[in-house]
VOPAGU-2260 file (C-alpha; in pm, 1 decimal, decimal comma):
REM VOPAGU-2260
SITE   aa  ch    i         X         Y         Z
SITE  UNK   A    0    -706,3   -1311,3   -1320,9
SITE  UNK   A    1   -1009,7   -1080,7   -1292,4
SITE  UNK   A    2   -1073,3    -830,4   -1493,5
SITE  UNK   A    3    -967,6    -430,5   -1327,8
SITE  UNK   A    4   -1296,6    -361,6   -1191,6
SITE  UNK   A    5   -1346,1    -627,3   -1010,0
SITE  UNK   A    6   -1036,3    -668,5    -870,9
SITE  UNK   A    7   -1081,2    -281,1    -801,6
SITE  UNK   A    8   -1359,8    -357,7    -531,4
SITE  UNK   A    9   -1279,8    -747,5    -431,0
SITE  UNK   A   10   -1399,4    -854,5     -95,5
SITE  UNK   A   11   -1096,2    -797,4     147,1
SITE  UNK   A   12   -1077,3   -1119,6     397,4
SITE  UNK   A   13   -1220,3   -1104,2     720,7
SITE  UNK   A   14    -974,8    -916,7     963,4
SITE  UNK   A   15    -892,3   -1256,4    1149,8
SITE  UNK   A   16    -790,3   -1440,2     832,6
SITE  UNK   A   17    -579,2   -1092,4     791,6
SITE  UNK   A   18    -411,7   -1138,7    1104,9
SITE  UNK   A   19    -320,1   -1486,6    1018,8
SITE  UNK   A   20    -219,9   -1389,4     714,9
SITE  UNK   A   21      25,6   -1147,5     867,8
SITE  UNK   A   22     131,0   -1423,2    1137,7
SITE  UNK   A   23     185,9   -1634,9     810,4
SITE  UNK   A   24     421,6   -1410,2     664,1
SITE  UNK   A   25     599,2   -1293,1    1034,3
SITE  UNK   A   26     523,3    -988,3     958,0
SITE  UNK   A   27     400,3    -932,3    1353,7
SITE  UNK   A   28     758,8   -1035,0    1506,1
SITE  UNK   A   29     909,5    -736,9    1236,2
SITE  UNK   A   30     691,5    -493,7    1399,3
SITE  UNK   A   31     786,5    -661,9    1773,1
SITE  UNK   A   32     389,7    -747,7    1828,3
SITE  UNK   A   33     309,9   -1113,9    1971,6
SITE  UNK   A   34      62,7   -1307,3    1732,5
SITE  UNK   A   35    -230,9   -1344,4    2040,1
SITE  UNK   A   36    -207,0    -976,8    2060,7
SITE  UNK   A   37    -267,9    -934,9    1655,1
SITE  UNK   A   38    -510,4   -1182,7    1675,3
SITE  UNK   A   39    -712,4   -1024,4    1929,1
SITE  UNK   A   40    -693,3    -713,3    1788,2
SITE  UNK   A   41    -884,3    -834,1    1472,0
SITE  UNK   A   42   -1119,2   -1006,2    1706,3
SITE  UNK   A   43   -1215,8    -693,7    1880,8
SITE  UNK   A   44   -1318,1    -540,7    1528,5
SITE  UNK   A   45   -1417,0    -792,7    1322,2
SITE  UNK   A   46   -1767,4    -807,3    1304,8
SITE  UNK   A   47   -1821,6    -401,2    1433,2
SITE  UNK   A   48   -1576,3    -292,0    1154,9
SITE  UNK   A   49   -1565,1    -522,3     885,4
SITE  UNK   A   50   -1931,7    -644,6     806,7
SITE  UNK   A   51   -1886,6    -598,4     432,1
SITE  UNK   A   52   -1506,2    -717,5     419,1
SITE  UNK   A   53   -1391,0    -413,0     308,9
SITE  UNK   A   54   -1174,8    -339,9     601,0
SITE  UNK   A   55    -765,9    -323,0     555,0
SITE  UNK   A   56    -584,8    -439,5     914,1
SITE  UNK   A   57    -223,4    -241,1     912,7
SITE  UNK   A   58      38,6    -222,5    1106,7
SITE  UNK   A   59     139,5      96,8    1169,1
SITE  UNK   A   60     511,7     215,9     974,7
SITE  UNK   A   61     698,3     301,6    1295,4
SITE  UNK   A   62     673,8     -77,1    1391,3
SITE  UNK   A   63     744,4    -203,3    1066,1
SITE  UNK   A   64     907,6     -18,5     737,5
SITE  UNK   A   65     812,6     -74,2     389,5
SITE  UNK   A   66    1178,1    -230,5     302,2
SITE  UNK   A   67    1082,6    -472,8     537,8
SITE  UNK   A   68     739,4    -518,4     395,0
SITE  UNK   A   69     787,8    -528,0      38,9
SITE  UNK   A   70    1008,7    -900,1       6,3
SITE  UNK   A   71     713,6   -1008,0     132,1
SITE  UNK   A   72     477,6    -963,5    -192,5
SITE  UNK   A   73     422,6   -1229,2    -442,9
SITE  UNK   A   74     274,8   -1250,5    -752,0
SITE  UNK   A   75     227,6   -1601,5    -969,3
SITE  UNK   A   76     553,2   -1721,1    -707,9
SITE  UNK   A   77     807,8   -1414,9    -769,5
SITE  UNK   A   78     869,4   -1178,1    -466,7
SITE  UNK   A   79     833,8    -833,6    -410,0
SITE  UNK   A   80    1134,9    -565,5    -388,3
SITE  UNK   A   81    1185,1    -212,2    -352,4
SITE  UNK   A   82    1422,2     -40,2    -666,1
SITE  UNK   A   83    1753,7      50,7    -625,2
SITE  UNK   A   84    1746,1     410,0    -680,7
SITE  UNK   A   85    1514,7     433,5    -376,3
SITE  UNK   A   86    1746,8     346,1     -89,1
SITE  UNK   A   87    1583,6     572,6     130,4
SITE  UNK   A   88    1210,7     412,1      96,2
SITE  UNK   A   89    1235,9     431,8     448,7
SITE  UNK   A   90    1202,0     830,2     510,8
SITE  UNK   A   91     917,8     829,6     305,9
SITE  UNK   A   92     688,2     900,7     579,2
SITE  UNK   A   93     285,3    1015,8     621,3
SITE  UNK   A   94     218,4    1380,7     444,0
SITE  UNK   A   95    -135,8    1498,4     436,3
SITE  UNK   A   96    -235,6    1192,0     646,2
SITE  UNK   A   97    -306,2    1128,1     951,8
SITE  UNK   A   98    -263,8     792,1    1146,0
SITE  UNK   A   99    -363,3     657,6    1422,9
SITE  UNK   A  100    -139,3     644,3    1693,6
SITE  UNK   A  101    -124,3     274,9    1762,4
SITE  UNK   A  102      64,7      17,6    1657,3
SITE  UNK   A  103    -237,8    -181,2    1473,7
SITE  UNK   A  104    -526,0      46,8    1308,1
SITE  UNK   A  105    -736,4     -14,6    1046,1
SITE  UNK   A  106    -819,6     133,6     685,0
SITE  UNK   A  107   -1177,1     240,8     546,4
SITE  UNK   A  108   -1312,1     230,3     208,2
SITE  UNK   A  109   -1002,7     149,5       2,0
SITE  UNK   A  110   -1042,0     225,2    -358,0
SITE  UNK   A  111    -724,6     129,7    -696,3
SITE  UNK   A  112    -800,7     503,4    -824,5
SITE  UNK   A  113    -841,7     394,8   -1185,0
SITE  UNK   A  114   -1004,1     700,9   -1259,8
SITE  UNK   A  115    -723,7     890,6   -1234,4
SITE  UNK   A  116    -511,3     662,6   -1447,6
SITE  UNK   A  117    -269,6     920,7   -1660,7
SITE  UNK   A  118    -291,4    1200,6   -1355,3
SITE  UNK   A  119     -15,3    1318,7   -1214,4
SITE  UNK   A  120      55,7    1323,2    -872,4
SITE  UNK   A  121      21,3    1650,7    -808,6
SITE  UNK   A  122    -321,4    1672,7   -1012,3
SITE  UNK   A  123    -483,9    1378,6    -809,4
SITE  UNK   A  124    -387,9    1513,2    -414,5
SITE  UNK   A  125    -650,2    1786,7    -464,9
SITE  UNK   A  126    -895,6    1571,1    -656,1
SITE  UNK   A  127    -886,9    1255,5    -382,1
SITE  UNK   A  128    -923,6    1557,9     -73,9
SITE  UNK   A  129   -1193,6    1716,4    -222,8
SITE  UNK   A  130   -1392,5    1375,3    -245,0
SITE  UNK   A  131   -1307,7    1351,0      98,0
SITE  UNK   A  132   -1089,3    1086,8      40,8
SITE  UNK   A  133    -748,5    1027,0     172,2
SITE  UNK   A  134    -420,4     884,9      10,8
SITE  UNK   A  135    -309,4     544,2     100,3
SITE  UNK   A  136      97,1     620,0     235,0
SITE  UNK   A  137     341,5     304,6     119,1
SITE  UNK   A  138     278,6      60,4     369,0
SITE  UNK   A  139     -90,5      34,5     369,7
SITE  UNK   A  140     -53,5      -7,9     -26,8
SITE  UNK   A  141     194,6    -301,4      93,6
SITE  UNK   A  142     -36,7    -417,6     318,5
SITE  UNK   A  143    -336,6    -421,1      63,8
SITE  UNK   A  144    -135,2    -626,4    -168,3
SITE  UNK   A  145       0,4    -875,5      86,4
SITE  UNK   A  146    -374,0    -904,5     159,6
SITE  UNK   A  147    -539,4    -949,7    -173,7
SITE  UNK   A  148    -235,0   -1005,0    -486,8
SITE  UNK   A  149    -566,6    -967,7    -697,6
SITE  UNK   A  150    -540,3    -594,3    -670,4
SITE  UNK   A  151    -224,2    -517,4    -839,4
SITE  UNK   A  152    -280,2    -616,5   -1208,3
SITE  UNK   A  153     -68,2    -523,4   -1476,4
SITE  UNK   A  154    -128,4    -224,2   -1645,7
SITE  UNK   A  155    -383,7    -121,4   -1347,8
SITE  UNK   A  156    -128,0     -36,9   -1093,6
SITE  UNK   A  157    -117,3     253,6    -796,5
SITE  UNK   A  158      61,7     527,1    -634,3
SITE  UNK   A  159      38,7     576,5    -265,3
SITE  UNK   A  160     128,0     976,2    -289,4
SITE  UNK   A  161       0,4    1004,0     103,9
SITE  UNK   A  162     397,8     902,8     188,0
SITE  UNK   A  163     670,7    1155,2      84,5
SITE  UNK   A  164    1007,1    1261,8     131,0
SITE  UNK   A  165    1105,1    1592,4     304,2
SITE  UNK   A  166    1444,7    1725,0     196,1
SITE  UNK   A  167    1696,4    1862,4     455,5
SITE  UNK   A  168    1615,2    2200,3     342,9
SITE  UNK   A  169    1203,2    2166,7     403,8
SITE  UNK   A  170    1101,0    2098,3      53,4
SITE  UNK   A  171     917,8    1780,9     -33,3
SITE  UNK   A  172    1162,6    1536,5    -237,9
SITE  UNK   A  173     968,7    1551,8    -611,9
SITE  UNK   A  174     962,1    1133,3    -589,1
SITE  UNK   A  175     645,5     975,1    -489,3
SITE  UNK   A  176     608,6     604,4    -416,7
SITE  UNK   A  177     393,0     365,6    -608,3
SITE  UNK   A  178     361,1      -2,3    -636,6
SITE  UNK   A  179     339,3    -177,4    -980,4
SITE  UNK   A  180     464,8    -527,9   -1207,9
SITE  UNK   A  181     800,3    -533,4   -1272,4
SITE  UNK   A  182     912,7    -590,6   -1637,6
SITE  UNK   A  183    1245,1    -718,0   -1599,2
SITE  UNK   A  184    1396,6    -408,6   -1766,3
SITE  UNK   A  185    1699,8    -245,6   -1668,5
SITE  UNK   A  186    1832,5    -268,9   -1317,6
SITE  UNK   A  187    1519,5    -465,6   -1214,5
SITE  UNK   A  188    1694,4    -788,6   -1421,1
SITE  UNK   A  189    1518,7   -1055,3   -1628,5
SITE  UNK   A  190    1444,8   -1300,7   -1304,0
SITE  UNK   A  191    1262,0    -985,1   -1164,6
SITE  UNK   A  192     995,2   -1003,8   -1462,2
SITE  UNK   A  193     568,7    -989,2   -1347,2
SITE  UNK   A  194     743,4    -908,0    -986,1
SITE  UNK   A  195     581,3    -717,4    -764,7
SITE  UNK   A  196     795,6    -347,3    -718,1
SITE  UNK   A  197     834,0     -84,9    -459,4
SITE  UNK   A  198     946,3     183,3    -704,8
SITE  UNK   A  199     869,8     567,9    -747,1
SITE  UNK   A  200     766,7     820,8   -1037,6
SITE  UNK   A  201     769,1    1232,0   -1005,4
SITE  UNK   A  202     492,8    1478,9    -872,1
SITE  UNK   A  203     478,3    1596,9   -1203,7
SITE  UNK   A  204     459,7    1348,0   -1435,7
SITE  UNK   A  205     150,9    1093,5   -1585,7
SITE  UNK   A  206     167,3     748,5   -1622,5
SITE  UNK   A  207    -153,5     534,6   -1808,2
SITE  UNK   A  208    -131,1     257,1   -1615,8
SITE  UNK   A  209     -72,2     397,5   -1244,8
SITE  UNK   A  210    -397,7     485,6   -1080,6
SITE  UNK   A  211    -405,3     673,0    -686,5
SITE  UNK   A  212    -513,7     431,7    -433,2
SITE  UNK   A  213    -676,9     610,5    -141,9
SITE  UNK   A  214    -868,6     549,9     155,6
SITE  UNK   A  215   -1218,6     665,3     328,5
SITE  UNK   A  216   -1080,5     670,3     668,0
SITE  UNK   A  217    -836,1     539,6     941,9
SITE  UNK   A  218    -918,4     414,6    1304,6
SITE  UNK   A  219    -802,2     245,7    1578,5
C-alpha cells in the first residue's frame, strides 16, 4: 500500500473510467440515472475538467444517500457499512456547502487533510474556509473512496464535517461524519475487521489518525 502522502495526492482516474466505475457498482440505477446519460456526462468534461486527473465525478445526495453508498466500499475484499448508532446517516445533509444543483457535478482539488490530524472538528471548519477551501459532505468522501480505496489508509483516515445534522429544535446535532478502517471492536464484530466504516466522532473532540478531507471547488 503506499505510503500517506502519496496516497494523499494519487492521480484520480479519468472521469469516464469513473463513470464506469459507478456503472460497475450500479450505483447510477440507485440514483435513477441511465448509464449513457452518466457516461456522457463524463464525456462532456473529461478533457476540459480533468487534465491532471484530479477531478472527483459525484452524484449528487438527493439521488443517492450515503446508506446506500457505503455497502459499496471495499478494502483488501471486506465491504463497507455505516455504524449502528448512526441510523439517521441519512439527515446528515450539506452545512457550509454549497452544491450544485444537478444530479451529476463534479469536485475540485480534493485534499486527505493530514495536517490537521488530532484537530477537532470544530478547530478545522475555520482553518479549511480561511484557505479557501471547502469541506467534503459524506457522500463525496464515499465517492472518493469508491474511486481510489488507496486513499483511506489506516491510521490516515478523514472526516467529511461539510455534512451535519440539524436537531428539531435548530441546533446542529454535536456528531460529525467521518470515514475510517474498522477494527472489529465492539458492535462493529470480528468479520468487520480492516472494513471500510461510515461512522461519526463529536465537534469537539481530536482524534490522531482522522484528518479533514476538503475540496477546492464544486461545478456542474
Amino acid at each position: 500500500m503506499p505510503d500517506s502522502a502519496s496516497a494523499a495526492v494519487m492521480p484520480l482516474p479519468s472521469l469516464t473510467s469513473q463513470a464506469e466505475r459507478l456503472i460497475e457498482l450500479g450505483v447510477h440505477e440507485l440514483a435513477g440515472i441511465s448509464a449513457e446519460d452518466l457516461r456522457s456526462f463524463a464525456r462532456d468534461n473529461d478533457n476540459a475538467d480533468n487534465a491532471d486527473n484530479a477531478t472527483l465525478l459525484a452524484v449528487h445526495p438527493s439521488r443517492v444517500p450515503a446508506s446506500a453508498l457505503a455497502p459499496l466500499l471495499n478494502l483488501e475484499g471486506k465491504s463497507g457499512f455505516v455504524v449502528v448508532d448512526m441510523p439517521d446517516v441519512d439527515l446528515f445533509a450539506p452545512h457550509v456547502v454549497d452544491l450544485p444543483d444537478a444530479r451529476l457535478y463534479l469536485v475540485t482539488g480534493l485534499d486527505r487533510g493530514d495536517h490537521m490530524a488530532n484537530w477537532s472538528p470544530e478547530e478545522a471548519l475555520p482553518a479549511l474556509t480561511e484557505e479557501h477551501r471547502s469541506p467534503l459532505i459524506l457522500s463525496e468522501g464515499i465517492h472518493w473512496v469508491l474511486q481510489q480505496p488507496a486513499v483511506l489508509e489506516r491510521n490516515h483516515c478523514f472526516m467529511t464535517i461539510g455534512s451535519r445534522l440539524r436537531k428539531a429544535g435548530g441546533a446542529l446535532d454535536a456528531r460529525t461524519p467521518a470515514i475510517w478502517i474498522s477494527n472489529g471492536s465492539g458492535r462493529d464484530g470480528r468479520e468487520r475487521r480492516n472494513a471500510p466504516k461510515v461512522g461519526w466522532c463529536w465537534w469537539g473532540n481530536r482524534h490522531t489518525w482522522l484528518g479533514f478531507a476538503s475540496a477546492t471547488g464544486r461545478r456542474p
